[in-house]
C-alpha positions as CSV (number, residue, x, y, z in Angstrom):
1,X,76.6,96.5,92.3
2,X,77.5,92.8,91.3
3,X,79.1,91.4,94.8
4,X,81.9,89.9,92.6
5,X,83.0,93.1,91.1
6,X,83.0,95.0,94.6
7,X,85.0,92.2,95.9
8,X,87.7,93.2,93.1
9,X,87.4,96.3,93.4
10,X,88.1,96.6,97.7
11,X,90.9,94.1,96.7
12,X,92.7,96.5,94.2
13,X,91.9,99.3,96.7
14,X,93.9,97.4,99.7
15,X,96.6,96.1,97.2
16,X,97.7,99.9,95.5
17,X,100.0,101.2,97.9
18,X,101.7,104.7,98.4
19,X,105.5,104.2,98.0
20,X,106.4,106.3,100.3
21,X,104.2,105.6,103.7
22,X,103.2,102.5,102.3
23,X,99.5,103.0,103.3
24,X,97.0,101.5,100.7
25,X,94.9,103.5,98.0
26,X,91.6,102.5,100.5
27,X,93.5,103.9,103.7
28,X,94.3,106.7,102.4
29,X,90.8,108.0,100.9
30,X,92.2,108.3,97.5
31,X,89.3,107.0,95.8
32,X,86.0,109.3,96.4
33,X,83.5,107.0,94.2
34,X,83.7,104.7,91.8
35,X,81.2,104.5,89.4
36,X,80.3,101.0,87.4
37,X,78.8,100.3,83.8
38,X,78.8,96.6,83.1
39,X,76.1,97.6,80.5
40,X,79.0,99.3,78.7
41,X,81.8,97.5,80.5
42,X,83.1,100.9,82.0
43,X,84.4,102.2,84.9
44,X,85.1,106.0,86.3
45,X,87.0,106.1,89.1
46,X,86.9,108.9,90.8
47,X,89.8,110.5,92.9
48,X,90.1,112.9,95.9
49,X,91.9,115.9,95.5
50,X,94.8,116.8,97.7
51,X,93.6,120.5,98.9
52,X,95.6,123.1,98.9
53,X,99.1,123.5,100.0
54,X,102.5,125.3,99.1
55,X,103.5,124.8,95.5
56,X,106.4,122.4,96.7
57,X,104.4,119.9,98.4
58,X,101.7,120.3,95.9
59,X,104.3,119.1,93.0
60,X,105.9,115.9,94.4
61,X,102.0,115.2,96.1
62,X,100.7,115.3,92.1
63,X,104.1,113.4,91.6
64,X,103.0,110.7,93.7
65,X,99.7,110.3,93.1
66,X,100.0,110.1,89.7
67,X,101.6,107.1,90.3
68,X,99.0,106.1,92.3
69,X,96.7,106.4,89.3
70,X,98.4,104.8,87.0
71,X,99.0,101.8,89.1
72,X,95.8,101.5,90.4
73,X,94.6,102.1,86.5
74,X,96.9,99.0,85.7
75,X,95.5,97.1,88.4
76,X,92.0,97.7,87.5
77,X,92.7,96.6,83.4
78,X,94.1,93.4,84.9
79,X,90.9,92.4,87.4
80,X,88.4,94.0,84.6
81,X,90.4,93.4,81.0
82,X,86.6,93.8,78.9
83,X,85.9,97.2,80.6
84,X,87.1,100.5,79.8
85,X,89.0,102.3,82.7
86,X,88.6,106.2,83.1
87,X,90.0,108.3,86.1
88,X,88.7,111.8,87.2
89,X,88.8,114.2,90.0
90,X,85.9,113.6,92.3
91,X,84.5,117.1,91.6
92,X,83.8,115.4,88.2
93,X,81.5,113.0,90.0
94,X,78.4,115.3,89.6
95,X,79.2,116.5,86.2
96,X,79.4,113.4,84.2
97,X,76.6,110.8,83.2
């Protein structure tokens, strides 16, 4: 991968926090893979899911990473404006081109 781009990308990984702990997107192991095009100015990021737990603290954790998401989506249109942002669950990483 381009060294530039990786820099960007470890950057928007340390700066997308969790609101509530306040831990960043890289700390936390949100992100299993990211996957680069720059042929076709795309990325795929790839998240972690969050296991299995009781159907509470499985809706306010979908809550809160969906926020996560969409920040970290908004982050990586601002670093990458030409490339097309995607997310998916890491068990998509296999699956997909």
């Amino acid at each position: 991968m381009n060294p530039e781009i990786q820099k960007k990308i470890d950057a928007i990984l340390d700066r997308v926090k969790d609101p509530q702990s306040g831990m960043s997107a890289a700390h936390m192991g949100l992100v299993a893979k990211i996957r680069v095009s720059e042929k076709m100015n795309q990325m795929t990021i790839f998240f972690n899911t969050l296991g299995k737990s009781n159907a509470c603290c499985s809706a306010l954790n979908m809550a809160v990473l969906s926020d996560i998401e969409t920040e970290m989506a908004e982050e990586f249109s601002k670093e990458f404006p030409n490339f097309i942002i995607q997310s998916a669950t890491a068990d998509a990483a296999d699956t997909l081109p």
